[in-house]
Biopython code that builds the backbone (N, CA, C, O; Angstrom):
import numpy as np
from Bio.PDB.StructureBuilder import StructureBuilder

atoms = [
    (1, "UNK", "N", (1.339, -5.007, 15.197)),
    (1, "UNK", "CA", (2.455, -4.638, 14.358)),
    (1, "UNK", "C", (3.010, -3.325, 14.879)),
    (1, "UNK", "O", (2.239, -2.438, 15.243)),
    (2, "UNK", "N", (4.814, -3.122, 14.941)),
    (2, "UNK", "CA", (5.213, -1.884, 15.807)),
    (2, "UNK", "C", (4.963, -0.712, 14.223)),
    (2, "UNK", "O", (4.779, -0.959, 13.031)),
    (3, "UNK", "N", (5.083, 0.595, 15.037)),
    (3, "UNK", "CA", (4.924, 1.618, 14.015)),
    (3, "UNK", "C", (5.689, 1.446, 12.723)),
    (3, "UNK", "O", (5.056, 1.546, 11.672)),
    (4, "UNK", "N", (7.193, 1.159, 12.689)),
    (4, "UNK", "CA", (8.653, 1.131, 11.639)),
    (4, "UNK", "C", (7.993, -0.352, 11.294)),
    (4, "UNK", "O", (8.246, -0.240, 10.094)),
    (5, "UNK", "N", (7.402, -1.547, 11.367)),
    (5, "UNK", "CA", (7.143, -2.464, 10.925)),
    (5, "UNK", "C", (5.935, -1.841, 9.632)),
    (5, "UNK", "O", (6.151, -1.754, 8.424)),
    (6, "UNK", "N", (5.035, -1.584, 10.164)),
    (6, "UNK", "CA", (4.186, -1.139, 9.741)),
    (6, "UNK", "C", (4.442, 0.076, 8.312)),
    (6, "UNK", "O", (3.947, -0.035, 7.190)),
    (7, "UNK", "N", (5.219, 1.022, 8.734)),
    (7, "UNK", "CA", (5.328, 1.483, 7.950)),
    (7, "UNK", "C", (5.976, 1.347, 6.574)),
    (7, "UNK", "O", (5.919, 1.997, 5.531)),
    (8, "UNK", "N", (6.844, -0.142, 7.124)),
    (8, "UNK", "CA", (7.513, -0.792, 5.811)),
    (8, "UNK", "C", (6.871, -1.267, 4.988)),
    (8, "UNK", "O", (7.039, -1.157, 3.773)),
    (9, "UNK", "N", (5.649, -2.144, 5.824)),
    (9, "UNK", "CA", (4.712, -2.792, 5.238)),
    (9, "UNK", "C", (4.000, -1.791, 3.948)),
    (9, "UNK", "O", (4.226, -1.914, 2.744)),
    (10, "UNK", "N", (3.045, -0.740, 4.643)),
    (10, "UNK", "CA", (2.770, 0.368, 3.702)),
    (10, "UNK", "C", (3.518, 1.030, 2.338)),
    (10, "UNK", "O", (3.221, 1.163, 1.151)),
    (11, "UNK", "N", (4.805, 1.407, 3.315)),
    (11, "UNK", "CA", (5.195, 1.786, 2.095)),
    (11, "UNK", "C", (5.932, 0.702, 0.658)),
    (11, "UNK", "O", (6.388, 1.156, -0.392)),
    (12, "UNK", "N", (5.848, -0.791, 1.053)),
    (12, "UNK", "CA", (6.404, -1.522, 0.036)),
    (12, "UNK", "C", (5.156, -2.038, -0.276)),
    (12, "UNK", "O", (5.185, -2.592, -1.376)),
    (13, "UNK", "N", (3.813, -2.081, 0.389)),
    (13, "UNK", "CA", (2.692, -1.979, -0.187)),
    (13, "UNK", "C", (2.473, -1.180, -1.637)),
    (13, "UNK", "O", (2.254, -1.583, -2.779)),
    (14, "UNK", "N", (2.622, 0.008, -1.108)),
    (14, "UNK", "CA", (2.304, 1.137, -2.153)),
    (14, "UNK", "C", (3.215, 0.995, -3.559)),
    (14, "UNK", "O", (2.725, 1.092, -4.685)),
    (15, "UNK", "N", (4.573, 0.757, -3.288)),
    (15, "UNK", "CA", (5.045, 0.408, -4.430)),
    (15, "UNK", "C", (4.888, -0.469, -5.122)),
    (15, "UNK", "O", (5.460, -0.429, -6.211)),
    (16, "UNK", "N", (4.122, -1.526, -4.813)),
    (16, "UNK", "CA", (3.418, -2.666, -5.667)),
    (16, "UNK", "C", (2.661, -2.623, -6.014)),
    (16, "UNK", "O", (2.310, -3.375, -6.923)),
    (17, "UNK", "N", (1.890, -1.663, -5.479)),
    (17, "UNK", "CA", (0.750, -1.349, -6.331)),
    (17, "UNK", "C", (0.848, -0.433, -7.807)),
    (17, "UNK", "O", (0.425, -0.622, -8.948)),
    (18, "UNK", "N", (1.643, 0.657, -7.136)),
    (18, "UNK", "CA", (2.476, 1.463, -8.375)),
    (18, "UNK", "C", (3.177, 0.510, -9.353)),
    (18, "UNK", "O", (2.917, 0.854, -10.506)),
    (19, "UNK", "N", (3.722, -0.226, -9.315)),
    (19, "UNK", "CA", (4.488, -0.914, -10.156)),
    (19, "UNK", "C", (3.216, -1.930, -10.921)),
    (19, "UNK", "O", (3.641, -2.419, -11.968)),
    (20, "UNK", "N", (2.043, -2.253, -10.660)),
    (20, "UNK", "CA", (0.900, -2.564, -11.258)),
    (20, "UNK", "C", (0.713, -1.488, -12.229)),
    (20, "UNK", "O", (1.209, -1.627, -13.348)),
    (21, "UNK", "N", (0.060, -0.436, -11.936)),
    (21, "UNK", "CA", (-0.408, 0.684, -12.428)),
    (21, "UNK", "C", (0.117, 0.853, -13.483)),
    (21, "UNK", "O", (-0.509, 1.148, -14.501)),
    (22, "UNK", "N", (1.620, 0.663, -13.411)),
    (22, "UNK", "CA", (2.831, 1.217, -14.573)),
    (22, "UNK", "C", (2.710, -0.522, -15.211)),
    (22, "UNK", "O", (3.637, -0.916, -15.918)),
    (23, "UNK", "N", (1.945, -1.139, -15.012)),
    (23, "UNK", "CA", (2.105, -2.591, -15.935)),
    (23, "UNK", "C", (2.889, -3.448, -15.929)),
    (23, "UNK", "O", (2.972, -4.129, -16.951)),
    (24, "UNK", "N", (3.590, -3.690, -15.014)),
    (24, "UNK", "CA", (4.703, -4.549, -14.477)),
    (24, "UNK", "C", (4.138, -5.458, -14.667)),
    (24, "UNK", "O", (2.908, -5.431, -14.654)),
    (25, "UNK", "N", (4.878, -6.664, -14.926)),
    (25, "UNK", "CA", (4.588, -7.844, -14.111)),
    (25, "UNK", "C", (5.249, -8.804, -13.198)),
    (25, "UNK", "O", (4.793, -9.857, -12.752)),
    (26, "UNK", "N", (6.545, -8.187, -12.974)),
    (26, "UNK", "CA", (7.375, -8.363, -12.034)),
    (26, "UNK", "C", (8.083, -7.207, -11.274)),
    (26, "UNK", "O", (8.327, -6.093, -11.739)),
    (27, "UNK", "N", (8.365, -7.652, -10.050)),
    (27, "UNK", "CA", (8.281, -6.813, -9.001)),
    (27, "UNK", "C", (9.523, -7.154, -8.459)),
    (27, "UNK", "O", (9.729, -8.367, -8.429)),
    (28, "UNK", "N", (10.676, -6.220, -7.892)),
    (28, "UNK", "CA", (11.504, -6.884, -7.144)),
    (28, "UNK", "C", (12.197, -5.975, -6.169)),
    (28, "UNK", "O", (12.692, -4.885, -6.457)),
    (29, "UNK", "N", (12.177, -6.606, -4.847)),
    (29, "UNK", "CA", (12.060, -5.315, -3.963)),
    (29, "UNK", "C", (13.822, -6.486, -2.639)),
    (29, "UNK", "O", (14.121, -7.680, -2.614)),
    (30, "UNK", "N", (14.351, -5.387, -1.952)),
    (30, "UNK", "CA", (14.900, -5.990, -1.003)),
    (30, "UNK", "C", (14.512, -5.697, 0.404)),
    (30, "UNK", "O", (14.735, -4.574, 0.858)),
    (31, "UNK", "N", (14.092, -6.384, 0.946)),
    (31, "UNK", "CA", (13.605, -5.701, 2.771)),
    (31, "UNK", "C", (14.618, -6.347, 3.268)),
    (31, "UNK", "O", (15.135, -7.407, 2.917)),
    (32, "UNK", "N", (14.900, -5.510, 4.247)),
    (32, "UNK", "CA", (15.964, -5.446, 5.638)),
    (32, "UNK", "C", (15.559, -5.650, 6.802)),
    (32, "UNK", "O", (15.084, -4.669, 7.375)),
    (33, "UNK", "N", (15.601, -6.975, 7.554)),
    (33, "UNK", "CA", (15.304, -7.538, 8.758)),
    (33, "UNK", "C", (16.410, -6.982, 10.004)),
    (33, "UNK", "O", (17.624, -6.998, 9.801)),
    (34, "UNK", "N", (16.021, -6.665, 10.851)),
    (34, "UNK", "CA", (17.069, -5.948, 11.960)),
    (34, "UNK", "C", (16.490, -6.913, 13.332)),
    (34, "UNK", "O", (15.390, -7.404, 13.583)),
    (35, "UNK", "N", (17.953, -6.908, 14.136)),
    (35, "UNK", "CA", (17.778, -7.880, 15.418)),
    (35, "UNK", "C", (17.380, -9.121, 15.567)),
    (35, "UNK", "O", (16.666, -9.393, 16.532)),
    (36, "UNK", "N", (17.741, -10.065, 14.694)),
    (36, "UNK", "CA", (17.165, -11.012, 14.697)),
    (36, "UNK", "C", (18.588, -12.043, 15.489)),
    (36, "UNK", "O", (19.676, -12.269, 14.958)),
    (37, "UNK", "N", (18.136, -12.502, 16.827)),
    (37, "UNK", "CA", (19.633, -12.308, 17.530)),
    (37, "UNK", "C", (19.547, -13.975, 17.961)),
    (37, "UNK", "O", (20.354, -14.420, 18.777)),
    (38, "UNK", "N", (18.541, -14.819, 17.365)),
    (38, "UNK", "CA", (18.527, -16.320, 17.528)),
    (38, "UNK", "C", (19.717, -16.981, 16.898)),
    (38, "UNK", "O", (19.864, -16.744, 15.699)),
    (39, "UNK", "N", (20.531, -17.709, 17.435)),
    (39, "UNK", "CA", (21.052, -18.473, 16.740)),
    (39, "UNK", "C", (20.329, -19.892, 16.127)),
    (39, "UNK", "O", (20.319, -19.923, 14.897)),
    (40, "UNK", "N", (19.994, -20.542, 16.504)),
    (40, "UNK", "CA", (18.598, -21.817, 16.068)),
    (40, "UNK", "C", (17.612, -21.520, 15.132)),
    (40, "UNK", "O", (16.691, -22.255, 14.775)),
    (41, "UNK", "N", (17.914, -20.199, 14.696)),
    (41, "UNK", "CA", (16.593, -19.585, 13.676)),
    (41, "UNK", "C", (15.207, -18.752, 14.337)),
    (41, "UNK", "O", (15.140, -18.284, 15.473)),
    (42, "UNK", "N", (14.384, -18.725, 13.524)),
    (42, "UNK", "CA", (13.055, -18.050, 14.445)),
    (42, "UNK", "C", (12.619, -17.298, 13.839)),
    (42, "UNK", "O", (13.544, -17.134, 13.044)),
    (43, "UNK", "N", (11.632, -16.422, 13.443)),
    (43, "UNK", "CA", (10.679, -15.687, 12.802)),
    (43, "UNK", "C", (11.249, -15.027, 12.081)),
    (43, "UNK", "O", (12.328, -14.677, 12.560)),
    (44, "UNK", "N", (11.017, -14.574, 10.891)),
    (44, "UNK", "CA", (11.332, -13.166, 10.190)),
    (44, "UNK", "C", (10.072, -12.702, 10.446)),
    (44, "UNK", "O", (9.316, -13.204, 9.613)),
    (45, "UNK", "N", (9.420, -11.908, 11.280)),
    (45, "UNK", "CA", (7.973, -11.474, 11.247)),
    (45, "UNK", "C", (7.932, -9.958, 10.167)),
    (45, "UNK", "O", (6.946, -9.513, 9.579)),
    (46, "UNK", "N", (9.139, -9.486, 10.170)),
    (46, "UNK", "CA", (9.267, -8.084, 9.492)),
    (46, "UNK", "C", (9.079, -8.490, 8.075)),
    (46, "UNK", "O", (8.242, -7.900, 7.392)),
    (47, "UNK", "N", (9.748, -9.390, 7.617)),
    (47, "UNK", "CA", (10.130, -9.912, 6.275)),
    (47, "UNK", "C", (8.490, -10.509, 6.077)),
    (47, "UNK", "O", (7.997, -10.218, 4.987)),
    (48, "UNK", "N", (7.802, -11.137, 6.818)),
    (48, "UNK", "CA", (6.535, -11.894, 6.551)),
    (48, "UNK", "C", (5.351, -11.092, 6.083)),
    (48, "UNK", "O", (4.475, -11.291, 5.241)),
    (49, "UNK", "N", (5.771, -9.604, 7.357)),
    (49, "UNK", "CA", (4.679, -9.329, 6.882)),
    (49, "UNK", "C", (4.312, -7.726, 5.378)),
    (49, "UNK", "O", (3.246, -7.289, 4.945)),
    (50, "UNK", "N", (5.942, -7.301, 5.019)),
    (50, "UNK", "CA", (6.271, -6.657, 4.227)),
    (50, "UNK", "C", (5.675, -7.722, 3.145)),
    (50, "UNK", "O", (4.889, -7.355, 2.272)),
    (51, "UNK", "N", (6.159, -9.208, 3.290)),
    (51, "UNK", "CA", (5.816, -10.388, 1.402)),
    (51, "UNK", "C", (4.196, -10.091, 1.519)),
    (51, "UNK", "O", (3.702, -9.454, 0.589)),
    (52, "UNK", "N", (3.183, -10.587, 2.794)),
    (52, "UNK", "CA", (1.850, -9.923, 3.109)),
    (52, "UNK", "C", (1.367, -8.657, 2.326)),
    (52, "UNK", "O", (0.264, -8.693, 1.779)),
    (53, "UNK", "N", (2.269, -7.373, 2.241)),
    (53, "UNK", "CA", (1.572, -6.635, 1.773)),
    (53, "UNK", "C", (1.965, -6.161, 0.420)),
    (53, "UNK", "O", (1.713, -5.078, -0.108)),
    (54, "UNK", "N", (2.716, -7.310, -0.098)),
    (54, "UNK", "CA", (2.852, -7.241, -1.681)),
    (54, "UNK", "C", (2.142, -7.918, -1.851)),
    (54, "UNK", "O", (1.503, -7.547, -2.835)),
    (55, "UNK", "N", (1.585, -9.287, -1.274)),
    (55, "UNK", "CA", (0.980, -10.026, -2.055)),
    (55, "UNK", "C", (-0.445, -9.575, -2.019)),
    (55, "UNK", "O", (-1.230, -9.922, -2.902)),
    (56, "UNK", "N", (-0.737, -8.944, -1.195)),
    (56, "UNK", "CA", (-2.067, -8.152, -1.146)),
    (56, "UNK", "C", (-3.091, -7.546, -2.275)),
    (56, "UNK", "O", (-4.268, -7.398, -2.605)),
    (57, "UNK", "N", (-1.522, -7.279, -2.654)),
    (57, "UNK", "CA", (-1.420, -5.923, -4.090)),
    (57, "UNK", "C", (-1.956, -7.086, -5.258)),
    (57, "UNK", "O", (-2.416, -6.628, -6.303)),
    (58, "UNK", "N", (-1.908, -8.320, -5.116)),
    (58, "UNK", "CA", (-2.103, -8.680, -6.351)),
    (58, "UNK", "C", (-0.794, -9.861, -6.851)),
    (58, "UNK", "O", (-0.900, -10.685, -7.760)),
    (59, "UNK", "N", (0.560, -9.613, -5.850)),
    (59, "UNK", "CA", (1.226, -10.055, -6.946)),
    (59, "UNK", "C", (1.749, -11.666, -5.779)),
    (59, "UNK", "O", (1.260, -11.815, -4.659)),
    (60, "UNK", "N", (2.649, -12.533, -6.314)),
    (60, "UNK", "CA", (2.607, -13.814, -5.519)),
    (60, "UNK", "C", (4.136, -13.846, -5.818)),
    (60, "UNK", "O", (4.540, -13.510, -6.932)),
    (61, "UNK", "N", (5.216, -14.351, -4.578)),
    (61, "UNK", "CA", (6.733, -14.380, -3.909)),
    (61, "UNK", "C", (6.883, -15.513, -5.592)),
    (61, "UNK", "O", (6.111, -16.191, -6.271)),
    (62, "UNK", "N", (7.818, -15.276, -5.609)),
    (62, "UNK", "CA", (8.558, -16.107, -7.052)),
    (62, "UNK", "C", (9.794, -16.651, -6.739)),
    (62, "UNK", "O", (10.176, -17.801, -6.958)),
    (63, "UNK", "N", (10.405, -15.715, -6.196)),
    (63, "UNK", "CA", (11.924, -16.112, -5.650)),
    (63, "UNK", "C", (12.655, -15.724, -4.704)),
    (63, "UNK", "O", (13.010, -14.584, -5.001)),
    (64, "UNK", "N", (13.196, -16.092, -3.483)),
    (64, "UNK", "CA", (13.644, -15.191, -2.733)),
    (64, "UNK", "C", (15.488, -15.808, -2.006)),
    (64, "UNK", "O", (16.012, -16.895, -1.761)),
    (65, "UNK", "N", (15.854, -14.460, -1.925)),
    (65, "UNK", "CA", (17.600, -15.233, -1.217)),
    (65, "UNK", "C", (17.495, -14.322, -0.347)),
    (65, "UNK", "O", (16.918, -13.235, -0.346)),
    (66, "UNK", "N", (18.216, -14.966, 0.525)),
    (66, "UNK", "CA", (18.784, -14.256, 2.082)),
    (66, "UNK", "C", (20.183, -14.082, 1.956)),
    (66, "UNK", "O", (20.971, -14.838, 1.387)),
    (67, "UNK", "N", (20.465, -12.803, 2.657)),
    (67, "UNK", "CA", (22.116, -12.652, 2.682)),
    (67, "UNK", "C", (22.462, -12.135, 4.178)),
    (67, "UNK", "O", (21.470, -11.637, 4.710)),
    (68, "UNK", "N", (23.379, -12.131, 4.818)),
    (68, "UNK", "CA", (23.543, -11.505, 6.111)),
    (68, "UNK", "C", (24.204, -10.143, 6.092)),
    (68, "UNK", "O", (25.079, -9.728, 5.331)),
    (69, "UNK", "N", (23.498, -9.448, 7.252)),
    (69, "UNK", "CA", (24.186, -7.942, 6.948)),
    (69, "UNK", "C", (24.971, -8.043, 8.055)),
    (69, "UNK", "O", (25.514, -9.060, 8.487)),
    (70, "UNK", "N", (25.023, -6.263, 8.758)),
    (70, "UNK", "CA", (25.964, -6.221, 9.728)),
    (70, "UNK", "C", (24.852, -6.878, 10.802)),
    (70, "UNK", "O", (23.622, -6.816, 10.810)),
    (71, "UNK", "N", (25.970, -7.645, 11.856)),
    (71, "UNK", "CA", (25.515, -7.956, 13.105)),
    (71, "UNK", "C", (24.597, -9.128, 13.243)),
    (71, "UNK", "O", (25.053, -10.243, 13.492)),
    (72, "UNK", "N", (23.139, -8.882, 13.067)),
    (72, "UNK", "CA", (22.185, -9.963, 13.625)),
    (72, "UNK", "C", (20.847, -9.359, 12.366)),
    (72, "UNK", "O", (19.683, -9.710, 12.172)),
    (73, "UNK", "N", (21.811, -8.239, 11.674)),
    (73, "UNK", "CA", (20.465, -8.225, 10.646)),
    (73, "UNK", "C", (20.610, -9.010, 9.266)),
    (73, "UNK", "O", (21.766, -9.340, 9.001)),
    (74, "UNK", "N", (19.784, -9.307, 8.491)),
    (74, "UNK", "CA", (19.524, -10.137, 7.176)),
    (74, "UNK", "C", (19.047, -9.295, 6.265)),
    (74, "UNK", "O", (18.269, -8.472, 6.747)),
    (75, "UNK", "N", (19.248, -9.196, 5.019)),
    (75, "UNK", "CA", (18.502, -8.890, 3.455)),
    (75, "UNK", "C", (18.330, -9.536, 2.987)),
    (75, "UNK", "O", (19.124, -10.405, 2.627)),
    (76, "UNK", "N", (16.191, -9.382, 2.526)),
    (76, "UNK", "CA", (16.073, -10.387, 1.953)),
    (76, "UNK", "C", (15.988, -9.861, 0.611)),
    (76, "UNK", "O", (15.436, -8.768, 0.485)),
    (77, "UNK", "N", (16.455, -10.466, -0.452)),
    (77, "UNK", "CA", (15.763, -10.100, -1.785)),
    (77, "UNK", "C", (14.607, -10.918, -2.570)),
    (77, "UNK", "O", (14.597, -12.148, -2.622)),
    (78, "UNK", "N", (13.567, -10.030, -3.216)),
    (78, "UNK", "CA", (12.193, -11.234, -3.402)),
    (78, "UNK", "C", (12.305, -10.499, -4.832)),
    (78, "UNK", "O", (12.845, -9.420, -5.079)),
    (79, "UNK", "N", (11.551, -11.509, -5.827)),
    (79, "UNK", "CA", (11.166, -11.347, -6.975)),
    (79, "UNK", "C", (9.524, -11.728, -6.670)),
    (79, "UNK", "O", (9.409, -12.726, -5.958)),
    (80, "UNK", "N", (8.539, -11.244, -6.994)),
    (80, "UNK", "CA", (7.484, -11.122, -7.104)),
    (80, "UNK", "C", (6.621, -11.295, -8.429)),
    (80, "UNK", "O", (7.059, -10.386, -9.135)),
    (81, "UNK", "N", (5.906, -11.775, -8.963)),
    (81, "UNK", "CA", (5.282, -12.247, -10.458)),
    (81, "UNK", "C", (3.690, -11.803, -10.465)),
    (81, "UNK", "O", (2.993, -12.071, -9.487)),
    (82, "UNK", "N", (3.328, -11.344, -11.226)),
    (82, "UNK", "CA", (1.659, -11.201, -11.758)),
    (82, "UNK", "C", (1.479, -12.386, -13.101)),
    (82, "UNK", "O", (2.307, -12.774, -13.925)),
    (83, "UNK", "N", (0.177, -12.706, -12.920)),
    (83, "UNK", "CA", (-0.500, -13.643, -14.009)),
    (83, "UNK", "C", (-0.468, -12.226, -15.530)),
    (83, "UNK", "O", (-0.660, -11.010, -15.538)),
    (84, "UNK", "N", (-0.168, -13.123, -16.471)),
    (84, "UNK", "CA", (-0.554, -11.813, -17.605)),
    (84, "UNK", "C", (-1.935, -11.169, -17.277)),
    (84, "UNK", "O", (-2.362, -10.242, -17.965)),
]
sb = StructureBuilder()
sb.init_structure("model")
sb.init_model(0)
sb.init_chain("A")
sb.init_seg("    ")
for serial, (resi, resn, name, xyz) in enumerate(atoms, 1):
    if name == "N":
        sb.init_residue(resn, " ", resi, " ")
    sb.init_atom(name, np.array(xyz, "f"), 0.0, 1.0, " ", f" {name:<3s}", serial, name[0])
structure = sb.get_structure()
């Protein structure tokens, strides 16, 4: 995993966990995929492994949409759910 991957991971880690702490039970976060320059499709590995370290935390993907940004990057938006 590159360093800026990683650190997304962490830090949207950490906020899921915080958002536990504070008793949430839903979570909803947007990550930003950059360079993704396939036309035929192909990995979101950034996006995969940011949902990885929410779900880590405890909580499981509920809903998610894709939108296109500038160029060749994507936003994804996820809703995230905990069991009561």
């Amino acid at each position: 995993m590159g360093f800026i991957k990683g650190a997304k991971s962490d830090a949207i880690g950490q906020q899921a966990a915080r958002a536990i702490a504070e008793g949430r039970r839903v979570f909803a976060c947007r990550v930003n995929e950059g360079g993704w320059n396939d036309n035929w499709g192909g990995s979101l590995s950034g996006v995969a492994e940011q949902i990885e370290a929410v779900e880590t935390q405890g909580w499981r993907l509920d809903k998610a949409s894709f939108l296109p940004g500038k160029g060749q990057n994507v936003s994804a938006f996820l809703i995230f759910r905990r069991g009561v």
